[in-house]
C-alpha positions as protocol buffer text, in pm:
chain_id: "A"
residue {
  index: 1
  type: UNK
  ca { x: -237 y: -3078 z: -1444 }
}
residue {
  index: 2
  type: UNK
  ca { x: -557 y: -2812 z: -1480 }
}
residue {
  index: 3
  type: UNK
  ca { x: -399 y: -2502 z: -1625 }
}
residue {
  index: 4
  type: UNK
  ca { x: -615 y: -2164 z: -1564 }
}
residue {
  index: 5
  type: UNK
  ca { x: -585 y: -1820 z: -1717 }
}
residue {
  index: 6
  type: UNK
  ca { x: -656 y: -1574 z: -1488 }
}
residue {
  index: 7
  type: UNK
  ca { x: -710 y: -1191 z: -1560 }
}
residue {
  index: 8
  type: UNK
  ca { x: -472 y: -953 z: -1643 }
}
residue {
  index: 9
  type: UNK
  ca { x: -590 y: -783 z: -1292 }
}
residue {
  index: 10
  type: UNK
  ca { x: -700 y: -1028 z: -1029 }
}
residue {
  index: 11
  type: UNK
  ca { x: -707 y: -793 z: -740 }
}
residue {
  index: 12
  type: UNK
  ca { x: -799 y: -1117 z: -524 }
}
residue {
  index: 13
  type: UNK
  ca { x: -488 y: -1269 z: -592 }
}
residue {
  index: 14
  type: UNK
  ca { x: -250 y: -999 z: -532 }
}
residue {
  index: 15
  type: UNK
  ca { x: -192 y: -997 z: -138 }
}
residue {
  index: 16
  type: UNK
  ca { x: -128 y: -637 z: -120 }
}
residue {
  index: 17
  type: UNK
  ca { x: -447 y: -515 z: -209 }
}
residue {
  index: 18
  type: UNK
  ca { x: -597 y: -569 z: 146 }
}
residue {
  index: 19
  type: UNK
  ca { x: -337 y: -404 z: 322 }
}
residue {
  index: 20
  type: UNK
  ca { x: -387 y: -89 z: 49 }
}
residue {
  index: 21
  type: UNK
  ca { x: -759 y: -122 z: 112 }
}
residue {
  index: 22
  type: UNK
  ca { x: -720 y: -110 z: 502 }
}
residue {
  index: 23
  type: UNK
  ca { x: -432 y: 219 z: 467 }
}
residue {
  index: 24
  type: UNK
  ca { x: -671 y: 412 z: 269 }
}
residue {
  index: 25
  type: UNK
  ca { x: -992 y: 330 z: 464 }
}
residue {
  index: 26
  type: UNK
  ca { x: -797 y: 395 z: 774 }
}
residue {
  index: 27
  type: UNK
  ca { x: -483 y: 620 z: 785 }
}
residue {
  index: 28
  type: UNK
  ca { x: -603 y: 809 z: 446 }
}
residue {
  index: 29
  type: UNK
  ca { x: -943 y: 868 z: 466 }
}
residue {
  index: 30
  type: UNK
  ca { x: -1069 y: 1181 z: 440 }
}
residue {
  index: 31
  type: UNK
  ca { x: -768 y: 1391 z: 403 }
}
residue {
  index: 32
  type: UNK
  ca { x: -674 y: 1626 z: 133 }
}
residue {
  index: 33
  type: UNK
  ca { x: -307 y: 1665 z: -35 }
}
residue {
  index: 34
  type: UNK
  ca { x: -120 y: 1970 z: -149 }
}
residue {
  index: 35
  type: UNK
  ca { x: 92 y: 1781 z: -369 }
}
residue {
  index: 36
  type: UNK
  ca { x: 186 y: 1391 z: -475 }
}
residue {
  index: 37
  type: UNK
  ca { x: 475 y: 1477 z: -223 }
}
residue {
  index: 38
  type: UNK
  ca { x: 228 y: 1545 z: 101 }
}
residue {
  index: 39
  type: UNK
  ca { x: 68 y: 1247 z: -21 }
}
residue {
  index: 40
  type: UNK
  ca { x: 400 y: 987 z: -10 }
}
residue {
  index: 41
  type: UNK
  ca { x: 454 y: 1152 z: 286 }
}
residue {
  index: 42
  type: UNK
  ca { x: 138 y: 1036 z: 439 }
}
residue {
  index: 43
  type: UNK
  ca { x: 179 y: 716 z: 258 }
}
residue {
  index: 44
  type: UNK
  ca { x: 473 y: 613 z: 473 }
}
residue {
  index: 45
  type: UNK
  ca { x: 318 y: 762 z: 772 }
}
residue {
  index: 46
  type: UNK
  ca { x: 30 y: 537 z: 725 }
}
residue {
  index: 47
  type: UNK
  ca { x: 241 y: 221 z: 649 }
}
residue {
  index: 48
  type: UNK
  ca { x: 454 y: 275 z: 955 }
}
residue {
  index: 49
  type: UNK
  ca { x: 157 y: 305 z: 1191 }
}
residue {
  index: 50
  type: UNK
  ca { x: 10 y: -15 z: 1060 }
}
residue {
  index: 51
  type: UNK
  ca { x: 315 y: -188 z: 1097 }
}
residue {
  index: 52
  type: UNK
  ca { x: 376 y: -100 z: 1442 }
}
residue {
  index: 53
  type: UNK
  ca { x: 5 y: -189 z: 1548 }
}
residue {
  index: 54
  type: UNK
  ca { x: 73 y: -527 z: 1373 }
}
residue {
  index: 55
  type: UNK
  ca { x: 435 y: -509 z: 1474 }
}
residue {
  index: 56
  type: UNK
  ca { x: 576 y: -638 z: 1200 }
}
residue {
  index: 57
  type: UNK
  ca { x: 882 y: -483 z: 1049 }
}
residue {
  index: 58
  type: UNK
  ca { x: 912 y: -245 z: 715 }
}
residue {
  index: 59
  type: UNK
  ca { x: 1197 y: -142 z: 522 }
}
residue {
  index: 60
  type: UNK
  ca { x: 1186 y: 141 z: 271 }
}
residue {
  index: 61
  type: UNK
  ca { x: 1390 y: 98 z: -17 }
}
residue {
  index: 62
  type: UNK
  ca { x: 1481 y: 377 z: -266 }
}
residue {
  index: 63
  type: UNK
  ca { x: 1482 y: 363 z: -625 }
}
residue {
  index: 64
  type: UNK
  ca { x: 1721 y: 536 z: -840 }
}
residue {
  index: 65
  type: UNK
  ca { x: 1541 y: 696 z: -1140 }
}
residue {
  index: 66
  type: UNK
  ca { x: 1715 y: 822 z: -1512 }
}
């Protein structure tokens, strides 16, 4: 057994980080944002076109917050 301590942040090894890297080189670049609300907006715009060029399916989930 070979145990290993990684990093507290290994971008590498967190399989989102491409797919953040390609939505703001792509869909985000470049643009400027009224508010953090413009900005989820564009967010989901950007995730949505990515998925349907890859067509693979996304689901949005909302969180309930105290």
């Amino acid at each position: 057994m070979y145990l290993f301590q990684l990093p507290k942040y290994s971008s590498q090894m967190n399989l989102i980080e491409p797919e953040w890297h390609q939505l703001k080189t792509h869909e985000l670049a470049g643009r400027i944002f009224e508010d953090e609300y413009d900005l989820a907006l564009a967010v989901m715009a950007g995730v949505d076109a990515r998925a349907k060029r890859g067509q693979y399916p996304t689901e949005r989930f909302r969180f309930n917050s105290a």
